[in-house]
Gaussian input, Z-matrix of N, CA and C with variables (Angstrom, degrees):
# hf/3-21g

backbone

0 1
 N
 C     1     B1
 C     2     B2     1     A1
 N     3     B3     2     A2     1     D1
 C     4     B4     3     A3     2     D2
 C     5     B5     4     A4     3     D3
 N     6     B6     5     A5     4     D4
 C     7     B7     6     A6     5     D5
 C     8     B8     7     A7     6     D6
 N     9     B9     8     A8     7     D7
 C    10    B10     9     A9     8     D8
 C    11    B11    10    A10     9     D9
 N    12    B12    11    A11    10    D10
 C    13    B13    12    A12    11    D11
 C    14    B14    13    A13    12    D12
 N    15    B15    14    A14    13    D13
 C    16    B16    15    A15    14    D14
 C    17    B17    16    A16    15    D15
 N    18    B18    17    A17    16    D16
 C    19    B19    18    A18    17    D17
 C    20    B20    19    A19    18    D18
 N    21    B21    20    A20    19    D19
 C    22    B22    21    A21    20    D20
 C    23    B23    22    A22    21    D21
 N    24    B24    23    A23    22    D22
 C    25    B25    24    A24    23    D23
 C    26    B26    25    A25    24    D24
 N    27    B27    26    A26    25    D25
 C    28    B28    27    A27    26    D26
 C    29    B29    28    A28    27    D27
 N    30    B30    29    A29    28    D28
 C    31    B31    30    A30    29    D29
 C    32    B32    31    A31    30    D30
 N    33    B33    32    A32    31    D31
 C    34    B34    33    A33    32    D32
 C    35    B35    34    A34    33    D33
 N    36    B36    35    A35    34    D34
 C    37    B37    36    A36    35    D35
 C    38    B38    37    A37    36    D36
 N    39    B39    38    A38    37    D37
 C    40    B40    39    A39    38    D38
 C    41    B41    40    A40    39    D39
 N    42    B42    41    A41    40    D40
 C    43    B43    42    A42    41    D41
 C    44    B44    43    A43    42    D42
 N    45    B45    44    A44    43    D43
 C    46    B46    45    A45    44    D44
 C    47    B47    46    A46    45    D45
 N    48    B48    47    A47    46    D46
 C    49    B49    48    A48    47    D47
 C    50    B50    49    A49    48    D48
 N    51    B51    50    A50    49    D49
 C    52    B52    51    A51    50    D50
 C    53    B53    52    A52    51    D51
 N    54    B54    53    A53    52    D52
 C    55    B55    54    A54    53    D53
 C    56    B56    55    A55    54    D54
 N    57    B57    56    A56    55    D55
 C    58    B58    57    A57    56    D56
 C    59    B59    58    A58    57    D57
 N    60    B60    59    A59    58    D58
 C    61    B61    60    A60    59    D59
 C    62    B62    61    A61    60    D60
 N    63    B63    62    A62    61    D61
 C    64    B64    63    A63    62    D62
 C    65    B65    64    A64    63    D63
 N    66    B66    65    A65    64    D64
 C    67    B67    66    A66    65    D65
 C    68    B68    67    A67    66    D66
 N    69    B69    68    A68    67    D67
 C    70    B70    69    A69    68    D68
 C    71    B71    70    A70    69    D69
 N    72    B72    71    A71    70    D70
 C    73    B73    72    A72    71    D71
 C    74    B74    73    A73    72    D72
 N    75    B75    74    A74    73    D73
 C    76    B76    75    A75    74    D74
 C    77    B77    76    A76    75    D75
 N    78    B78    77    A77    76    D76
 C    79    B79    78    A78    77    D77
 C    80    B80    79    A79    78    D78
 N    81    B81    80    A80    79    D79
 C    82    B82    81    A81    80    D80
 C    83    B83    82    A82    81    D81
 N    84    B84    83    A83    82    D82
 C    85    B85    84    A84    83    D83
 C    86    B86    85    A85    84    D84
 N    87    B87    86    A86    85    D85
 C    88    B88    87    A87    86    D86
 C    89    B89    88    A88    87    D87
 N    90    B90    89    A89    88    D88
 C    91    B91    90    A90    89    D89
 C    92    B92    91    A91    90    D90
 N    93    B93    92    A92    91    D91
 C    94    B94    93    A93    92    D92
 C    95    B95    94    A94    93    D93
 N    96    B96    95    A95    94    D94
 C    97    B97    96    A96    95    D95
 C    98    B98    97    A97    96    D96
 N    99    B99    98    A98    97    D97
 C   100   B100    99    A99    98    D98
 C   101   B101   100   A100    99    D99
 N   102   B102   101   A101   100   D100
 C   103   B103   102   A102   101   D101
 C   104   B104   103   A103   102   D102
 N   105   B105   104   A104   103   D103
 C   106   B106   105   A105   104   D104
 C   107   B107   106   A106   105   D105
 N   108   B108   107   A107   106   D106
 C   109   B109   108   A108   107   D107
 C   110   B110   109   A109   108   D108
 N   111   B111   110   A110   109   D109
 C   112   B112   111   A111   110   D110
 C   113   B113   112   A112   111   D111
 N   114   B114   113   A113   112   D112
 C   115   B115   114   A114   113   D113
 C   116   B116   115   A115   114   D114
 N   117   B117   116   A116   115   D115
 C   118   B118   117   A117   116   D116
 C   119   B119   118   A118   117   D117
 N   120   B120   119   A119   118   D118
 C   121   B121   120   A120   119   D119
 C   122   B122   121   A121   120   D120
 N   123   B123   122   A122   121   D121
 C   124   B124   123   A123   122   D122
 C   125   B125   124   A124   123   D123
 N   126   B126   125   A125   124   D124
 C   127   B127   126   A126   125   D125
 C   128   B128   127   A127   126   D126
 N   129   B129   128   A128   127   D127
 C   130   B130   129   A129   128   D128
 C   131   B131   130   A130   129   D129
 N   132   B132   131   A131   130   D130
 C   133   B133   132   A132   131   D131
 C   134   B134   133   A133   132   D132
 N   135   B135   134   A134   133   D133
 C   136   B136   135   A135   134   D134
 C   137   B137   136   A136   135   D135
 N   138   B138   137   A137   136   D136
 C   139   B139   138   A138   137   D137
 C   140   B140   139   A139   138   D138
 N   141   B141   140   A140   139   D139
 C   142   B142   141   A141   140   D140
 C   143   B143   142   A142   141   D141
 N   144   B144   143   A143   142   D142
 C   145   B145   144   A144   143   D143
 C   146   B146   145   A145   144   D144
 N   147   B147   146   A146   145   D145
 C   148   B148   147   A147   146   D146
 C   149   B149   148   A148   147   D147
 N   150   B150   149   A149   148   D148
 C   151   B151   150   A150   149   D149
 C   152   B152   151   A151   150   D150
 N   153   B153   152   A152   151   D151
 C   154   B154   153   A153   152   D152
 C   155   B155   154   A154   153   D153
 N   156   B156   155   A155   154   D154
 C   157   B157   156   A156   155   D155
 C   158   B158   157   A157   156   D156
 N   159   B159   158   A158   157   D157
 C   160   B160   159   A159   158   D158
 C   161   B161   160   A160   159   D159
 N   162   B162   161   A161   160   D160
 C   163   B163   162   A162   161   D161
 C   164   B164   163   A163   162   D162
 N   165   B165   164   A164   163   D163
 C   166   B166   165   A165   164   D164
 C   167   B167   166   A166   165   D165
 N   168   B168   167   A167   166   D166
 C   169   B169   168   A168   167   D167
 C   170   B170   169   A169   168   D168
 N   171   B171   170   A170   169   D169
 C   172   B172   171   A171   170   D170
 C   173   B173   172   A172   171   D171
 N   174   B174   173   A173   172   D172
 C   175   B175   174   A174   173   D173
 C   176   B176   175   A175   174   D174
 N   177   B177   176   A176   175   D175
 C   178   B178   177   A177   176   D176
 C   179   B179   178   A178   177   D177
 N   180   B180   179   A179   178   D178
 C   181   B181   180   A180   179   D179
 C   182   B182   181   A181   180   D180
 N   183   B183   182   A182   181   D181
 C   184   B184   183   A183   182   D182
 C   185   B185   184   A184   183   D183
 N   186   B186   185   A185   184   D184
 C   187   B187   186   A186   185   D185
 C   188   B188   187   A187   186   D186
 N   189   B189   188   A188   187   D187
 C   190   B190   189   A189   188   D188
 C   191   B191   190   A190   189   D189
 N   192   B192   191   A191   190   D190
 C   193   B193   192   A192   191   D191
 C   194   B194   193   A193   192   D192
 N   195   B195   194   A194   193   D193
 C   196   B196   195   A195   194   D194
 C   197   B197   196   A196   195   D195
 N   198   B198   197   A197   196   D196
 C   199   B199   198   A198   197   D197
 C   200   B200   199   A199   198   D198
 N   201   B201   200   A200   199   D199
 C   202   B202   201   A201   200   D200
 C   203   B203   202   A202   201   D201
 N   204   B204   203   A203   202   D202
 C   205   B205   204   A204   203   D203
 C   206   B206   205   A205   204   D204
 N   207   B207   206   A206   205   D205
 C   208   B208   207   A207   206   D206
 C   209   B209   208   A208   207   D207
 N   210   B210   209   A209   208   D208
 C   211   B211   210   A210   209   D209
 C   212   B212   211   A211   210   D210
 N   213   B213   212   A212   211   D211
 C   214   B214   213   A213   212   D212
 C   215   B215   214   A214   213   D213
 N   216   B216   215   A215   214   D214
 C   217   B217   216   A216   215   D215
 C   218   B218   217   A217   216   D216
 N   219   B219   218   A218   217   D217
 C   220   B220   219   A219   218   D218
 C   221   B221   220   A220   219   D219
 N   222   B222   221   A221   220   D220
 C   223   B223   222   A222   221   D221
 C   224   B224   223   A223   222   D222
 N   225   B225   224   A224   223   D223
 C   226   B226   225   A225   224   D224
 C   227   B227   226   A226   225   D225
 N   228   B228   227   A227   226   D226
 C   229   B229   228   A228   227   D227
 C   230   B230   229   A229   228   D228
 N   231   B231   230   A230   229   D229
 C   232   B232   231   A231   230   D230
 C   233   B233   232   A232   231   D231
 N   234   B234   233   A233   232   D232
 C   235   B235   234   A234   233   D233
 C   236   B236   235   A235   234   D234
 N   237   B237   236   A236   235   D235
 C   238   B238   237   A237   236   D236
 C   239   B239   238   A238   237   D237
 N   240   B240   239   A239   238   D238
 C   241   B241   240   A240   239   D239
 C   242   B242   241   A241   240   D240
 N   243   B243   242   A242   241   D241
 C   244   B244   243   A243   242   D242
 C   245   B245   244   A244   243   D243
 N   246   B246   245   A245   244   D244
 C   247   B247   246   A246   245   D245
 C   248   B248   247   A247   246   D246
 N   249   B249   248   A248   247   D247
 C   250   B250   249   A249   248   D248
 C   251   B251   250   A250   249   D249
 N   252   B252   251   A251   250   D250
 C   253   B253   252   A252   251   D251
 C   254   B254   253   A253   252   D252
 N   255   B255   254   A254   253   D253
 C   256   B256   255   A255   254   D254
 C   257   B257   256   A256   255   D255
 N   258   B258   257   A257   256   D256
 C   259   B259   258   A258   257   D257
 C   260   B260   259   A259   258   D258
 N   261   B261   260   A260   259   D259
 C   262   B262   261   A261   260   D260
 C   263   B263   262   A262   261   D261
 N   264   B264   263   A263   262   D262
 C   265   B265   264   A264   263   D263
 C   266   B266   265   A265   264   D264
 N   267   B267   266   A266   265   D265
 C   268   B268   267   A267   266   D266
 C   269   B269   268   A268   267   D267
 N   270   B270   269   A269   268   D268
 C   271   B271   270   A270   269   D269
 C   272   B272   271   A271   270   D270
 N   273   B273   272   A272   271   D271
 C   274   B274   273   A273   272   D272
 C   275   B275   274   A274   273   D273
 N   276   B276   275   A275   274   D274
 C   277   B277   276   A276   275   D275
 C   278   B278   277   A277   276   D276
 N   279   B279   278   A278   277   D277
 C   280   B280   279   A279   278   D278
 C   281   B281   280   A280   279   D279
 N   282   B282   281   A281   280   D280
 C   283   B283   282   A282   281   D281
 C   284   B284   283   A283   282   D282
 N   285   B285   284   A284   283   D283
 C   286   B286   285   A285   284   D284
 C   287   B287   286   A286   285   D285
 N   288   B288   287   A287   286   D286
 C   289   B289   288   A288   287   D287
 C   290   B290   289   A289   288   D288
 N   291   B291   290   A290   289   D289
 C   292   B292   291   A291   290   D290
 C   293   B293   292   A292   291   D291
 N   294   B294   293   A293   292   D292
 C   295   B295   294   A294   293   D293
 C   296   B296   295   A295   294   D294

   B1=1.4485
   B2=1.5284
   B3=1.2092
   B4=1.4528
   B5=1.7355
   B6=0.9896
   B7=1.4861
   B8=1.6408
   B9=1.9735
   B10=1.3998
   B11=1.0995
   B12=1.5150
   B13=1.3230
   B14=1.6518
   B15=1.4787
   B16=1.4204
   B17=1.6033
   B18=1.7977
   B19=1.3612
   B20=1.4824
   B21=1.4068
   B22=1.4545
   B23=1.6826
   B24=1.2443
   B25=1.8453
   B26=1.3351
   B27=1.4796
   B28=1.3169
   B29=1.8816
   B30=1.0560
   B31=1.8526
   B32=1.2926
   B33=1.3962
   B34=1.8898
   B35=1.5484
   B36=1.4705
   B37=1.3459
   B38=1.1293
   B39=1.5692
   B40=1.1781
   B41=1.5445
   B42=1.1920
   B43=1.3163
   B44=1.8436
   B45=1.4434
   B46=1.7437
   B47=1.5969
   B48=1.3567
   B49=1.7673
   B50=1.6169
   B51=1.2104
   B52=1.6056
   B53=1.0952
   B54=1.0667
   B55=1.8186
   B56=1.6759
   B57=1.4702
   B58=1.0979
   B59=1.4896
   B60=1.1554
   B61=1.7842
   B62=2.2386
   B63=1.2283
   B64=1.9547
   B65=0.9485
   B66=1.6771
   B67=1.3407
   B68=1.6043
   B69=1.7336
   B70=1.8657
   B71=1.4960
   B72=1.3892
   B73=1.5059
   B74=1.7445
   B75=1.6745
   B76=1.0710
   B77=1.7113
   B78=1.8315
   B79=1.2573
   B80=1.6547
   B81=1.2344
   B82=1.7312
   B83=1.2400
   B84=1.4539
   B85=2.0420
   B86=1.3280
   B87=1.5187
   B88=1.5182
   B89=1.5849
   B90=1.2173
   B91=1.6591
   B92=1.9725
   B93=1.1418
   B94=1.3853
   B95=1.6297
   B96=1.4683
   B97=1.1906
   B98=1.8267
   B99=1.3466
   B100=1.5092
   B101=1.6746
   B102=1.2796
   B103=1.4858
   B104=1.5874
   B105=0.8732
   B106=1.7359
   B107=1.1079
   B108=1.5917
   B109=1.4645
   B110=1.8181
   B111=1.5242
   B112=1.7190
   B113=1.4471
   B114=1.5561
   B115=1.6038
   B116=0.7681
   B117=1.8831
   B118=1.7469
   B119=1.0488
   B120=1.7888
   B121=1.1646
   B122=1.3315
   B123=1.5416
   B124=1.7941
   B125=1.2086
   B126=1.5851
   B127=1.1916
   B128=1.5228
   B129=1.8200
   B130=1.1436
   B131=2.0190
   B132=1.7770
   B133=1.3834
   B134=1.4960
   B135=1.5055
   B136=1.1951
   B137=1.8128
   B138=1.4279
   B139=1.4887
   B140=1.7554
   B141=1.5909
   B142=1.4405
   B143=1.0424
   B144=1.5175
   B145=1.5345
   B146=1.6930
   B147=1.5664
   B148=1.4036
   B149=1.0391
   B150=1.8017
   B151=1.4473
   B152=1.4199
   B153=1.4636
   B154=1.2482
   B155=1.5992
   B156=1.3301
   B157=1.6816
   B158=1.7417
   B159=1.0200
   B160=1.5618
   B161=1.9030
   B162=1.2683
   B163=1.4072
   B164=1.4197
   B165=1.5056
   B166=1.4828
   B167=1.4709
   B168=1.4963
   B169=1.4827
   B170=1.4968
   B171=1.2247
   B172=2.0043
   B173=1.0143
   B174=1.3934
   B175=1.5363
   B176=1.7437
   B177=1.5458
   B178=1.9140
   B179=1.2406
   B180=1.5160
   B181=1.3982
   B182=1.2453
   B183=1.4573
   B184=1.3320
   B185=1.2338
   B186=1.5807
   B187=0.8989
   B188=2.0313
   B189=1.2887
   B190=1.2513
   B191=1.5843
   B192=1.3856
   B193=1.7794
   B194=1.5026
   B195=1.5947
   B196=1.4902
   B197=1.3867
   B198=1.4750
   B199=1.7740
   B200=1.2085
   B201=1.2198
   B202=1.5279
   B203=1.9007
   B204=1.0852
   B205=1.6118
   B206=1.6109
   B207=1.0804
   B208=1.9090
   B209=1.9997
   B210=1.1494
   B211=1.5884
   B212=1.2305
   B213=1.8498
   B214=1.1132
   B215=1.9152
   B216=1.2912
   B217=1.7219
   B218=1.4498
   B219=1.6312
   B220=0.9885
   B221=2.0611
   B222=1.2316
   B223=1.2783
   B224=1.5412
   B225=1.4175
   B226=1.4869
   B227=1.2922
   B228=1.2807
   B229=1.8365
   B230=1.0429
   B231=1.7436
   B232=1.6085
   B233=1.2116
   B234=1.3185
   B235=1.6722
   B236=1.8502
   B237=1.5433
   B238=1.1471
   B239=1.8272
   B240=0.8763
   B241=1.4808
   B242=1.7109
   B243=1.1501
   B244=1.8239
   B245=1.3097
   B246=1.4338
   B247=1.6542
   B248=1.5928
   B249=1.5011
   B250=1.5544
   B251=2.1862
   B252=1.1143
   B253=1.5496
   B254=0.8091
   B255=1.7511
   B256=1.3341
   B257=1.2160
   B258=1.7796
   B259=1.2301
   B260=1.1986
   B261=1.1299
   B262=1.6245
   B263=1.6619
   B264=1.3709
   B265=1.4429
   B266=1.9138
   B267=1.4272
   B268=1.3248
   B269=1.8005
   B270=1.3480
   B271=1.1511
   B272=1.3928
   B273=1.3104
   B274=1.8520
   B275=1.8619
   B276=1.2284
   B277=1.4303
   B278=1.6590
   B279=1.3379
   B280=1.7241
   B281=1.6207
   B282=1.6845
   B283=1.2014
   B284=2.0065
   B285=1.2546
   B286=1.2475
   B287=2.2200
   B288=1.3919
   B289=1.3081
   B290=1.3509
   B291=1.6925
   B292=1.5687
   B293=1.2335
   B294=1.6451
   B295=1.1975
   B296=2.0976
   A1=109.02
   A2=121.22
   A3=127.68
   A4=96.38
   A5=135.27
   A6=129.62
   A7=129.22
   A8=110.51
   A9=116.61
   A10=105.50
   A11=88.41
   A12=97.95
   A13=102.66
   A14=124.78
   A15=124.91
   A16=103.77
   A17=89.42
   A18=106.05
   A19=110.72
   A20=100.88
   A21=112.52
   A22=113.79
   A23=96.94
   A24=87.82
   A25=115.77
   A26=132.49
   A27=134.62
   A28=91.80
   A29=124.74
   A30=122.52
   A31=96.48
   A32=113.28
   A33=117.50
   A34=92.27
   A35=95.11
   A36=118.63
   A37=135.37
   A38=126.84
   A39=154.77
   A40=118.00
   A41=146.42
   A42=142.20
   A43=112.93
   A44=101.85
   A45=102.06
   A46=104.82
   A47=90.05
   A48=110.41
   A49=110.30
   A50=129.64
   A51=127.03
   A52=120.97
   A53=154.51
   A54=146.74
   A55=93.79
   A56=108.51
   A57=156.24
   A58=84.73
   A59=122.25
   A60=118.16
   A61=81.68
   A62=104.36
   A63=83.99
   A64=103.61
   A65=121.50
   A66=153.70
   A67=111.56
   A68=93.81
   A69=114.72
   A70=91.35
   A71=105.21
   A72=123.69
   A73=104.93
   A74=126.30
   A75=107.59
   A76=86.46
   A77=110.77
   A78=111.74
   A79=80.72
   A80=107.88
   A81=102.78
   A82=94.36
   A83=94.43
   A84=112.75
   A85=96.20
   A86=113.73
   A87=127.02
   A88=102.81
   A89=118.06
   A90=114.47
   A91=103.23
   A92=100.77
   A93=94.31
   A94=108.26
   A95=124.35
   A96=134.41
   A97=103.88
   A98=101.05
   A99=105.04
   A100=137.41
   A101=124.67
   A102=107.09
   A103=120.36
   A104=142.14
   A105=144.28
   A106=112.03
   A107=115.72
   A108=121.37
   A109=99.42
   A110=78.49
   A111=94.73
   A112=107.46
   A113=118.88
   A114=119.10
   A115=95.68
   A116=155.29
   A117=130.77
   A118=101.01
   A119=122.59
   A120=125.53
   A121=125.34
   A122=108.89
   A123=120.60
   A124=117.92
   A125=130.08
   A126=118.77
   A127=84.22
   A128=111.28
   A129=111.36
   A130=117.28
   A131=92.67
   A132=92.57
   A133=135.95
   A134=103.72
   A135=96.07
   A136=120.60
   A137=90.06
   A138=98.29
   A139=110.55
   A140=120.49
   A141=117.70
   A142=123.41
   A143=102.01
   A144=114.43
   A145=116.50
   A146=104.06
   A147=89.27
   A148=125.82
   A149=129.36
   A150=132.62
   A151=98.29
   A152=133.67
   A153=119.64
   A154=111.05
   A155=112.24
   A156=112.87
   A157=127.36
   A158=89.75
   A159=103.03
   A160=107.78
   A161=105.79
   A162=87.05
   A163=134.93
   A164=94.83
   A165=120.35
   A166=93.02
   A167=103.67
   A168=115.76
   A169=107.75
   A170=95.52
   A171=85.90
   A172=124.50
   A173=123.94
   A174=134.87
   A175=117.80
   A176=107.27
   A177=90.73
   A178=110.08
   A179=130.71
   A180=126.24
   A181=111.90
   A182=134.78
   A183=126.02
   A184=116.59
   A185=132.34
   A186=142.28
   A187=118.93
   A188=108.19
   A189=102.34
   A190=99.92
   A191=98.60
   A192=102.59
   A193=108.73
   A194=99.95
   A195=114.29
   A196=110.75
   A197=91.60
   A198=96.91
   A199=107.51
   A200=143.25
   A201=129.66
   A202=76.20
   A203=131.64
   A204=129.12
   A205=78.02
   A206=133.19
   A207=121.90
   A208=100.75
   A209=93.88
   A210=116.72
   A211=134.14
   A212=90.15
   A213=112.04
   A214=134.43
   A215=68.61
   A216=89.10
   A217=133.51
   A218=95.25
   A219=94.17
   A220=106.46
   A221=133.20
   A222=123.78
   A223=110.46
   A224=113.88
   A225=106.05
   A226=103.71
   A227=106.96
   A228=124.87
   A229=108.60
   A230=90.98
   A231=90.24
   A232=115.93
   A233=113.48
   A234=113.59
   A235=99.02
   A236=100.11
   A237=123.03
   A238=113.73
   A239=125.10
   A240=131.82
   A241=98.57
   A242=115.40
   A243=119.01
   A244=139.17
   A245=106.80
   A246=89.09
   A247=141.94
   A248=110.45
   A249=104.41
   A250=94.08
   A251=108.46
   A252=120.55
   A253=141.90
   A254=135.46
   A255=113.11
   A256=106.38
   A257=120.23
   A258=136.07
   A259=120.15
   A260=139.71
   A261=134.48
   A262=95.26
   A263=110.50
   A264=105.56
   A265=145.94
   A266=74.64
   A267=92.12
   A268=99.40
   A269=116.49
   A270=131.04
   A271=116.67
   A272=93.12
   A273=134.73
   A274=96.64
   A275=119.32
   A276=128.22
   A277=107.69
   A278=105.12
   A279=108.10
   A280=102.72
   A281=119.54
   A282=129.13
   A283=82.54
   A284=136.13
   A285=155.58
   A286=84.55
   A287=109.05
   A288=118.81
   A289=111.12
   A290=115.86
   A291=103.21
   A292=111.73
   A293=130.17
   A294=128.51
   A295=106.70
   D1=102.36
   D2=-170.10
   D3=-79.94
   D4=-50.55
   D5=178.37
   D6=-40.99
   D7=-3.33
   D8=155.05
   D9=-121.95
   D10=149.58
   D11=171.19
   D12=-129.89
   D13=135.66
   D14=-178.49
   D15=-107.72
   D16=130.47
   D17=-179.23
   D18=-89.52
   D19=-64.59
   D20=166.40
   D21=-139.97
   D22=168.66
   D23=-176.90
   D24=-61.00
   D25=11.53
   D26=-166.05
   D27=-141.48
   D28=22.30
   D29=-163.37
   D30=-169.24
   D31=122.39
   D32=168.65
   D33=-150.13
   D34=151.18
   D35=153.22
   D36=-118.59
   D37=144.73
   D38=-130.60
   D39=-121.16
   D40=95.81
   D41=-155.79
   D42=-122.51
   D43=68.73
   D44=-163.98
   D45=-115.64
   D46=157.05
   D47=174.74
   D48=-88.25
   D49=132.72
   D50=-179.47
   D51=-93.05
   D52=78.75
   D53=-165.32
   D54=-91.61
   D55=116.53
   D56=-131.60
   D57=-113.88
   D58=143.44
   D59=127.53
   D60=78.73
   D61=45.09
   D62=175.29
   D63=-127.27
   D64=155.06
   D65=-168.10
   D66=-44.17
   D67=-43.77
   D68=-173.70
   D69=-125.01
   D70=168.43
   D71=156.49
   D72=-101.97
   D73=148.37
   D74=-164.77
   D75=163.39
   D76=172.11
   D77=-149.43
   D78=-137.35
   D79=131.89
   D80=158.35
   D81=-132.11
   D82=134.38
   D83=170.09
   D84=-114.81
   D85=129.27
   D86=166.52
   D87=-103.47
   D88=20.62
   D89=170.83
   D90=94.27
   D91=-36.52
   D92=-165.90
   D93=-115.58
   D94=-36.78
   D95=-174.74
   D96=-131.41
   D97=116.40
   D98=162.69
   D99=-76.21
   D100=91.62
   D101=-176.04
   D102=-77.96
   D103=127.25
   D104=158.08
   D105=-84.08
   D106=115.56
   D107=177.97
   D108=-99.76
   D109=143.72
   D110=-179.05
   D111=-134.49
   D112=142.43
   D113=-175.20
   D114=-81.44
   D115=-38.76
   D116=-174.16
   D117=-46.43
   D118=156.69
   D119=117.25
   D120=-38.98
   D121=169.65
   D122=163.55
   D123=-83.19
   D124=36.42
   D125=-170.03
   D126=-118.07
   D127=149.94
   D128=153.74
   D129=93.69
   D130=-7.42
   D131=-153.54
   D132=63.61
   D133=34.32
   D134=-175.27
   D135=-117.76
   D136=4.23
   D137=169.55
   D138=-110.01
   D139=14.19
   D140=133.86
   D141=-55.80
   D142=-61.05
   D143=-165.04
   D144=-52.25
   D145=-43.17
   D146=167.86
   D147=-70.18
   D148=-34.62
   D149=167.01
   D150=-37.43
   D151=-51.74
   D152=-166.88
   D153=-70.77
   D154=-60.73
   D155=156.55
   D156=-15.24
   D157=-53.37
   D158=-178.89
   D159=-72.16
   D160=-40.15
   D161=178.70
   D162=-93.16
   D163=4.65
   D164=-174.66
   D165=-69.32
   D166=-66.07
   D167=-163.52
   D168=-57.77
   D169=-30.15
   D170=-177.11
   D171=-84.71
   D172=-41.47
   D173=159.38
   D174=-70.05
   D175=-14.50
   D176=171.23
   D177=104.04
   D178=-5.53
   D179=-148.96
   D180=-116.01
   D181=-167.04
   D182=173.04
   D183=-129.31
   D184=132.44
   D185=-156.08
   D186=-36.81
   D187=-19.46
   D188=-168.11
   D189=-110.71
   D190=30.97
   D191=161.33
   D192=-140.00
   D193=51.43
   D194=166.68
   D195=-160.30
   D196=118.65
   D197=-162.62
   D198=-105.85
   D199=-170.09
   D200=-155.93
   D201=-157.24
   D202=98.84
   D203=-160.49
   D204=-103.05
   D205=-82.50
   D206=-158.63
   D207=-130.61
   D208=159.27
   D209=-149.86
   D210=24.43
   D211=87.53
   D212=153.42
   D213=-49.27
   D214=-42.39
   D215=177.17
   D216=-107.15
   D217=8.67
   D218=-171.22
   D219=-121.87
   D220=-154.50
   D221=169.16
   D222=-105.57
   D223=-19.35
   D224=170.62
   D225=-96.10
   D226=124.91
   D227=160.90
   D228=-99.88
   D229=145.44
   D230=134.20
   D231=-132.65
   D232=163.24
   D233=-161.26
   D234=-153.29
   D235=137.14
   D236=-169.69
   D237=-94.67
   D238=141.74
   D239=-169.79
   D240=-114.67
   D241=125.66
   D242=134.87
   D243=-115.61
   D244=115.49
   D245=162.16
   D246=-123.69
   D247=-178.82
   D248=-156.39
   D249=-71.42
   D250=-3.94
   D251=-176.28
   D252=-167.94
   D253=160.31
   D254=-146.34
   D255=-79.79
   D256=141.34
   D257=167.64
   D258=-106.65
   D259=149.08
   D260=-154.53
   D261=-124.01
   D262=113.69
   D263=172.17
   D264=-6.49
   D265=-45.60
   D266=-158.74
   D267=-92.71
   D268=-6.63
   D269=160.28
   D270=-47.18
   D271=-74.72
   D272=-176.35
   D273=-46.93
   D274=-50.80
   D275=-167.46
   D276=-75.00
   D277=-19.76
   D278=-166.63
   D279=-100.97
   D280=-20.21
   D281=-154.74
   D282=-101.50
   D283=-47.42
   D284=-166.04
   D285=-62.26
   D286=-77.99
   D287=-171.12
   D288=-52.79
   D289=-26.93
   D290=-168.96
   D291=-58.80
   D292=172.24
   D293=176.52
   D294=-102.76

């Protein structure tokens, strides 16, 4: 899964596509690149905020241990994870995919 990257067992990074503007909210993994669809538009910053929303709730965490490191503005992010303990990748990837 090229879309993590582990910093430390408490720090990962995140390498996803945003589909903007969709019908559902929802996760497609093609094995190599993860997209997260979100119903905001990109206007306003408001289809971060749910990207951030969305990963809070799925992974457990709180909003100010998800950083939005490069494209902001754009649909490819990347976005940085912390946590208060060690999390094991493959955790993070199964908790992200669950439905």
């Amino acid at each position: 899964m090229r879309f993590i990257e582990e910093l430390s067992k408490f720090s990962y990074i995140l390498h996803i596509n945003v589909k903007t503007n969709s019908k559902k909210q929802g996760v497609i993994d093609n094995g190599e690149y993860l997209t997260i669809q979100v119903l905001a538009k990109p206007i306003k910053n408001k289809a971060n905020i749910e990207l951030i929303r969305f990963l809070r709730n799925k992974l457990n965490i709180e909003s100010n241990q998800i950083k939005i490191l490069k494209g902001l503005k754009s649909s490819n992010k990347t976005i940085q994870l912390e946590f208060l303990e060690k999390t094991e990748k493959q955790s993070i990837i199964r908790k992200i995919l669950s439905h």
